[in-house]
C-alpha positions in Angstrom: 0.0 0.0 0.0 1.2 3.5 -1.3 1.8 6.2 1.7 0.0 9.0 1.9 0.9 12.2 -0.5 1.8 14.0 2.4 4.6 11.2 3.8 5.7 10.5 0.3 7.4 14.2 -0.2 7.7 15.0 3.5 10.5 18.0 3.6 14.3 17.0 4.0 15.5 20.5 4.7 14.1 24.0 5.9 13.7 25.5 3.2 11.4 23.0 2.0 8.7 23.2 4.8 5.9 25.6 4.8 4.5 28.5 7.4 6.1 28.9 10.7 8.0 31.9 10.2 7.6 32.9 13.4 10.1 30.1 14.4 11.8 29.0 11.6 13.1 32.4 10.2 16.3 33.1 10.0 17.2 35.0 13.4 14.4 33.2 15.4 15.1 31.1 18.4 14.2 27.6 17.0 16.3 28.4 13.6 19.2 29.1 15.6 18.8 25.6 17.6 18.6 23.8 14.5 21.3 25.8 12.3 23.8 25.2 15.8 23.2 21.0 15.7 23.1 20.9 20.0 19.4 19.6 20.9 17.9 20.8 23.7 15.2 19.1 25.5 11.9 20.5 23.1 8.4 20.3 23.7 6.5 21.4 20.1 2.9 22.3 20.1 0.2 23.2 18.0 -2.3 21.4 15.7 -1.6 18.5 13.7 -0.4 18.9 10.1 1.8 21.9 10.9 5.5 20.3 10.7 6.2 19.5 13.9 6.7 16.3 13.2 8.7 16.7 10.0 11.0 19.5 12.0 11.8 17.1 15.0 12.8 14.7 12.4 15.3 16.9 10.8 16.4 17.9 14.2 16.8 14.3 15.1 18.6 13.6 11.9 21.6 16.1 12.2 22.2 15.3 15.7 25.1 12.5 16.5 23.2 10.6 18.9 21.8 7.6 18.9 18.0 8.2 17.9 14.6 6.1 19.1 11.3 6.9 17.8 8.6 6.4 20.4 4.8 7.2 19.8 2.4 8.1 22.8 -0.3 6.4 21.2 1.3 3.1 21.3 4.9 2.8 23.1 4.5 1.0 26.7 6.8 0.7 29.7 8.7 -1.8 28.4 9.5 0.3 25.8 10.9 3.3 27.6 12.8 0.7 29.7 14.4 -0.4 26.6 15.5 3.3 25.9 16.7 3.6 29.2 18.5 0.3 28.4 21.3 1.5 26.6 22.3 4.4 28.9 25.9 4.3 30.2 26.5 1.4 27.1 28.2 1.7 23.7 25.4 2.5 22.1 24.4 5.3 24.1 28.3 6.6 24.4 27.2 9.9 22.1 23.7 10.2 24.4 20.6 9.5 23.3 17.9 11.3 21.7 14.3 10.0 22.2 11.9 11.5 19.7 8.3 11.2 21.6 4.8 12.2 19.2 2.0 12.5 20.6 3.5 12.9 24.1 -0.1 13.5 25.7 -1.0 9.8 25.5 1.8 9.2 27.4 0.5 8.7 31.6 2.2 10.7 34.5 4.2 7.4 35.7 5.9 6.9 31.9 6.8 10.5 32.0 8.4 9.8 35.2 10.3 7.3 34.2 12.0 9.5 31.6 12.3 12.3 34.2 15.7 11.0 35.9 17.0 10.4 32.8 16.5 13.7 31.3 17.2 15.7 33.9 21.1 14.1 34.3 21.4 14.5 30.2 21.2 10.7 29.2 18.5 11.0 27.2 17.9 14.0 25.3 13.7 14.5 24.7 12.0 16.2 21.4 8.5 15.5 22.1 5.6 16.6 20.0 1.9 17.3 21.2 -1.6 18.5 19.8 -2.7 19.2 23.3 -1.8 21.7 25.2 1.3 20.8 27.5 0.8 22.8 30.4 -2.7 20.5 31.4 -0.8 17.1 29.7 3.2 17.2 30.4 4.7 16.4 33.8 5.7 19.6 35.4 8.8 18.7 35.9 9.5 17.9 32.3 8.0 21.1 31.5 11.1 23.2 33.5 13.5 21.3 31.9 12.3 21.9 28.3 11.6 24.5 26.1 8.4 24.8 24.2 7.9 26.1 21.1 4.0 26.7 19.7 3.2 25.8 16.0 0.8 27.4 14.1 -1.9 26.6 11.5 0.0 27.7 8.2 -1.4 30.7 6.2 -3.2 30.6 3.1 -0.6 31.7 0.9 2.0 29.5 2.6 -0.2 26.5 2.2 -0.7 27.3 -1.8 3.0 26.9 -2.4 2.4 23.3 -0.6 -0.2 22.2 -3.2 0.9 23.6 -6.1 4.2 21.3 -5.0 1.8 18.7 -4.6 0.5 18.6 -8.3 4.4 18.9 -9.4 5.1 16.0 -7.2 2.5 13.6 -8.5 3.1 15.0 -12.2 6.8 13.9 -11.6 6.0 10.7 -9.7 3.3 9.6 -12.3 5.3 10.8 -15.7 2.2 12.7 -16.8 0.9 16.4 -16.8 -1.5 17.4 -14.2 -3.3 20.8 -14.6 -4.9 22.9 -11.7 -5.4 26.3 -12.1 -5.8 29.0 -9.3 -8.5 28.6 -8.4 -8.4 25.1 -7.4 -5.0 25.6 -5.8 -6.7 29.0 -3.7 -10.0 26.6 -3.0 -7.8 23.9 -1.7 -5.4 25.9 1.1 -8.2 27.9 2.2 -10.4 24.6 2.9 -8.1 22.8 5.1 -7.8 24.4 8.2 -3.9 25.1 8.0 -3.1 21.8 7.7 -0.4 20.7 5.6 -1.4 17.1 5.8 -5.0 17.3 5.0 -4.2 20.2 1.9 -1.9 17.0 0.3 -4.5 14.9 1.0 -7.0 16.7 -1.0 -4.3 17.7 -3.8 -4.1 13.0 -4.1 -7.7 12.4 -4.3 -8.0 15.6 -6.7 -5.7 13.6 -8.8 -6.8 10.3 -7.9 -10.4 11.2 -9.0 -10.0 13.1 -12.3 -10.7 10.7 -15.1 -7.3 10.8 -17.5 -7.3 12.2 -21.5 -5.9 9.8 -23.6 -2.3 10.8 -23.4 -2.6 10.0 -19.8 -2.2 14.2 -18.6 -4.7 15.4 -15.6 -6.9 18.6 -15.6 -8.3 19.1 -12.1 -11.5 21.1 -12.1 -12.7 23.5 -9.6 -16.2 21.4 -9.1 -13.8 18.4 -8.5 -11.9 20.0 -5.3 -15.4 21.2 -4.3 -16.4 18.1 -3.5 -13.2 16.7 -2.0 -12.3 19.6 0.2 -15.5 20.6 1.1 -16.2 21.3 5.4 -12.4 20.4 5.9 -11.3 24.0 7.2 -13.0 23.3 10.7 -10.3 22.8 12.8 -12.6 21.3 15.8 -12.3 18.5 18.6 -14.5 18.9 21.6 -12.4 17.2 24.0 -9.1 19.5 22.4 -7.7 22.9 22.9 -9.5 24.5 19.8 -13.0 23.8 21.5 -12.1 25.5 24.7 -10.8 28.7 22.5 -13.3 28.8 20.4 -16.7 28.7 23.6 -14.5 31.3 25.1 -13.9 33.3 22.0 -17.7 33.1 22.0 -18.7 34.6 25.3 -15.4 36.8 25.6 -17.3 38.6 22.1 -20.8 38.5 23.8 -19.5 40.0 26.9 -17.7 43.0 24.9 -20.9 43.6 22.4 -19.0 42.4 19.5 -22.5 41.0 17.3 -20.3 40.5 14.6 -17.4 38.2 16.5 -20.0 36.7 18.4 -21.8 35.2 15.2 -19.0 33.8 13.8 -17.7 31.9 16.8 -21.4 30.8 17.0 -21.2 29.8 13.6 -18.1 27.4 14.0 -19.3 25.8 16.7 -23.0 25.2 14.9 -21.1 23.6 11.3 -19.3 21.8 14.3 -22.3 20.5 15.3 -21.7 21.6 19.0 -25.4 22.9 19.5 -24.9 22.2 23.0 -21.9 24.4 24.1 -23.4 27.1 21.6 -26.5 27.1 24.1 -25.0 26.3 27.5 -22.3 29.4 26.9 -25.4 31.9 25.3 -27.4 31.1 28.5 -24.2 31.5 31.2 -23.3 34.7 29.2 -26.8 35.8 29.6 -26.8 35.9 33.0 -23.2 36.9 34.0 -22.6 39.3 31.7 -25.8 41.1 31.1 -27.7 40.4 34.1 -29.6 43.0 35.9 -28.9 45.8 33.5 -31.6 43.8 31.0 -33.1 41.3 33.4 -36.0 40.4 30.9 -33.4 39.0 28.8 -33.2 35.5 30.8 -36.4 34.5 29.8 -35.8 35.4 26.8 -32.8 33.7 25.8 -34.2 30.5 27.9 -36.6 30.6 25.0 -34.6 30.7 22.4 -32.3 28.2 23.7 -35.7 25.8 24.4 -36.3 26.7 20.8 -33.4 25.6 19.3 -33.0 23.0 20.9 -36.3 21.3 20.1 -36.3 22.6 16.3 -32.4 20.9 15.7 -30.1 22.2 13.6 -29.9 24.0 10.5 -32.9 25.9 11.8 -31.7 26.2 15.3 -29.5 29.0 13.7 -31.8 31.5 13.6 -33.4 31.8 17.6 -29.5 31.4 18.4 -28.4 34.1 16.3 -31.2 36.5 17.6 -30.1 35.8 21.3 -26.7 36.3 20.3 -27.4 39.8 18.8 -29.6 40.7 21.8 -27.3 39.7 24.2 -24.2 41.4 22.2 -26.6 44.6 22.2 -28.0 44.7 25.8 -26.2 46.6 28.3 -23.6 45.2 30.7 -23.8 44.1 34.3 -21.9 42.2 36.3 -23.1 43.2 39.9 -25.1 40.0 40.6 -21.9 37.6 39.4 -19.4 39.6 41.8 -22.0 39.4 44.5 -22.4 35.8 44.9 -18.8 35.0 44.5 -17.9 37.4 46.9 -20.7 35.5 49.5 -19.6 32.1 48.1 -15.4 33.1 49.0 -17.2 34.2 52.8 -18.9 30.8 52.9 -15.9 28.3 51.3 -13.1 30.5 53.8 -15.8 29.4 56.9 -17.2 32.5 57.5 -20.3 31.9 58.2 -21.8 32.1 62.1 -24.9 30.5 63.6 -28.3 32.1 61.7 -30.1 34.5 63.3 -33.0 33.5 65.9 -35.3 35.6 64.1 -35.1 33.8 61.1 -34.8 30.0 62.3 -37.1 27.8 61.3 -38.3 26.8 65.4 -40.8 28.4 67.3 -39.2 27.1 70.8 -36.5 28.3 72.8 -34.1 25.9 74.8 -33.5 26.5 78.4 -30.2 28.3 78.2 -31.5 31.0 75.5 -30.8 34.6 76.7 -34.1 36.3 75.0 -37.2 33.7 74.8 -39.6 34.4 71.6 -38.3 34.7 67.6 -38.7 38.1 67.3 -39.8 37.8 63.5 -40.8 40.8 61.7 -42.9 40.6 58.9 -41.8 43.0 56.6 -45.2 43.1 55.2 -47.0 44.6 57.9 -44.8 47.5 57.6 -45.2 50.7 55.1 -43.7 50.1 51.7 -43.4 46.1 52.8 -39.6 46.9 54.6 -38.8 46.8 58.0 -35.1 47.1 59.4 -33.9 43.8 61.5 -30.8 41.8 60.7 -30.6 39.0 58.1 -26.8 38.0 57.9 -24.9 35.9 60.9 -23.4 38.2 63.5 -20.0 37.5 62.2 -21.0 39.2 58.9 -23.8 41.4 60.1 -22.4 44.1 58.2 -21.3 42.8 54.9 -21.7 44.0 51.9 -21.8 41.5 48.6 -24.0 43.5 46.0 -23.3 46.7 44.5 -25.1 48.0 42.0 -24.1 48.4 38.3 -24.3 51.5 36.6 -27.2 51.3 34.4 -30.7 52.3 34.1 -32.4 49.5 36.2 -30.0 48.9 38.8 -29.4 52.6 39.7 -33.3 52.9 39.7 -33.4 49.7 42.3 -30.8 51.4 43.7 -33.0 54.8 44.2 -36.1 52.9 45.3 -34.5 51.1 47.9 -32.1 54.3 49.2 -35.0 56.1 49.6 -37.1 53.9 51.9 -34.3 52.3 53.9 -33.1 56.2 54.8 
């Protein structure tokens, strides 16, 4: 069985690989550790199809140490042991250099067992991860390594990769192969930054165009159309890109962005994440706008309820008017402070025996200093307010709430001010 496009010309040397300026530019930190040949211990993160792989490979290549290949995915103990193996032997005279993809799959206690290891200088580690290695990598291989974050490679960047594709397979199959710009723009802008997945697409273009009788190609625009189509999601909902884009989302309702705020709602519905779309529209609701629109939680509940019983496509369209309303309400975040500020009293053990007056008993014990409950029902008083203490004696004089500066909380704010004074 043939590899896959993207193995088959995988890039011998840095000029070949694609994007990644930011660290593969001449002057820039990782350049420098590859032009100088010494390897570090590396951590490289960032999506798949990127390079990381490829780069830690050329890393790997030029160094003069004796090299093992390990994946998280599928290495066990007994395979680090045999790494560890062939420390302090002839084999391992030059050190060793473990190359580790996919380090994330790897558990706490394998990690460890490297940890000695790399932290005397026996073995050497270039690891590679999707996730993000601050919630996934031991800590203590974290201090000892640098880590470098990948990108998703730019549009124009990922053009030059399929246009090399098509001159790849040309060469490789002894026949022309057309594609014009506008397959080769359709292509890099419909696969997410990924290297991987635009070769992929630039094979089954091939692949799937029916040959003219001198054998020669012409790939047509319809053609990648259907082959690259919905590919430029990048979207896992256990993975780092779920997490950015949800908060993306309520980050762009809580600072009225309408616009933002539709398209992060957009990924996540071609996503099929209906769910996280709602969950996030109603938290953001009622944190973020709160009581300077407080008819919008019934409101948004609604559309939510909507949505969720219509399904998607239409779901769309009661999401997208929440969205705008809550983008276009006024802000508040009086009620969220309040009851974090009551919740830090309560979880710190501030909290003190309720007050008589509001116990749930109508007896006294014998050793009570004033017999009776003392209740006052605030209704049998004018304007339905009476002054008597609510809180525990040890916070009888908190305050949690403050109001927000808009319209209906200033008016509470006046209503109340007046009456109490």
């Amino acid at each position: 069985m043939s590899a896959p496009l993207a193995d088959r010309m995988r890039p011998q040397t840095l000029e070949d690989m694609v994007g990644q300026h930011h660290l593969l530019d001449e002057g820039r930190a990782l350049r420098r550790i590859v032009d100088a040949g010494r390897v570090p211990n590396l951590i490289f993160y960032g999506p798949s199809g990127v390079g990381k792989t490829t780069l830690a490979r050329m890393i790997a290549e030029r160094a003069d140490m004796r090299l093992h290949k390990l994946n998280g995915t599928t290495a066990s103990t007994a395979d680090i042991k045999a790494v560890v193996s062939e420390v302090d032997t002839l084999a391992g005279v030059g050190g060793i250099l473990l190359y580790l993809d996919e380090i994330q799959y790897f558990n706490k206690r394998q990690q460890q067992t490297l940890l000695e290891f790399i932290e005397n200088g026996q073995i050497t580690l270039i690891a590679s991860t999707t996730e993000n290695p601050y919630f996934y990598v031991y800590n203590a291989i974290l201090s000892r390594s640098t880590v470098f974050e990948f990108k998703p490679v730019e549009v124009d960047d990922l053009k030059m990769a399929v246009r090399r594709g098509f001159a790849f397979m040309a060469e490789e199959q002894g026949v022309s192969i057309e594609a014009d710009d506008a397959v080769v723009t359709h292509i890099a802008q419909n696969c997410g930054g990924d290297v991987r997945k635009a070769l992929n697409a630039v094979e089954l273009c091939v692949l799937s165009t029916p040959p003219a009788a001198d054998g020669s190609r012409a790939v047509t625009l319809e053609t990648a159309q259907q082959l690259a189509q919905r590919s430029a999601m990048r979207y896992d909902r256990e993975g780092d890109e779920h997490y950015d884009i949800i908060s993306a989302y309520q980050k762009s309702m809580r600072g009225s962005d309408e616009n933002a705020a539709l398209h992060y709602l957009a990924r996540l519905l071609v996503a099929g994440d209906l769910p996280s779309a709602c969950r996030r529209l109603l938290v953001c609701a009622a944190e973020d706008v709160g009581l300077a629109n407080p008819q919008i939680l019934p409101i948004v509940k609604a559309a939510v309820d909507m949505a969720l019983q219509v399904g998607l496509p239409e779901a769309r369209l009661p999401l997208a008017d929440a969205v705008v309303l809550v983008c276009r309400s006024p802000k508040s975040n009086s009620a969220h402070d309040a009851i974090n500020a009551a919740m830090a009293d309560v979880e710190a053990g501030r909290t003190g025996p309720i007050p008589r007056q509001l116990q749930n008993k109508h007896y006294d014990g014998a050793d009570a200093a004033v017999k009776g409950q003392h209740y006052l029902y605030p209704h049998s008083f004018p304007h339905h307010w009476v002054k008597q203490q609510y809180l525990p004696d040890v916070l009888a004089d908190t305050v949690y709430y403050h109001a927000g500066d808009n319209k209906n909380e200033q008016a509470y704010e006046a209503y109340w001010k007046g009456i109490k004074d």
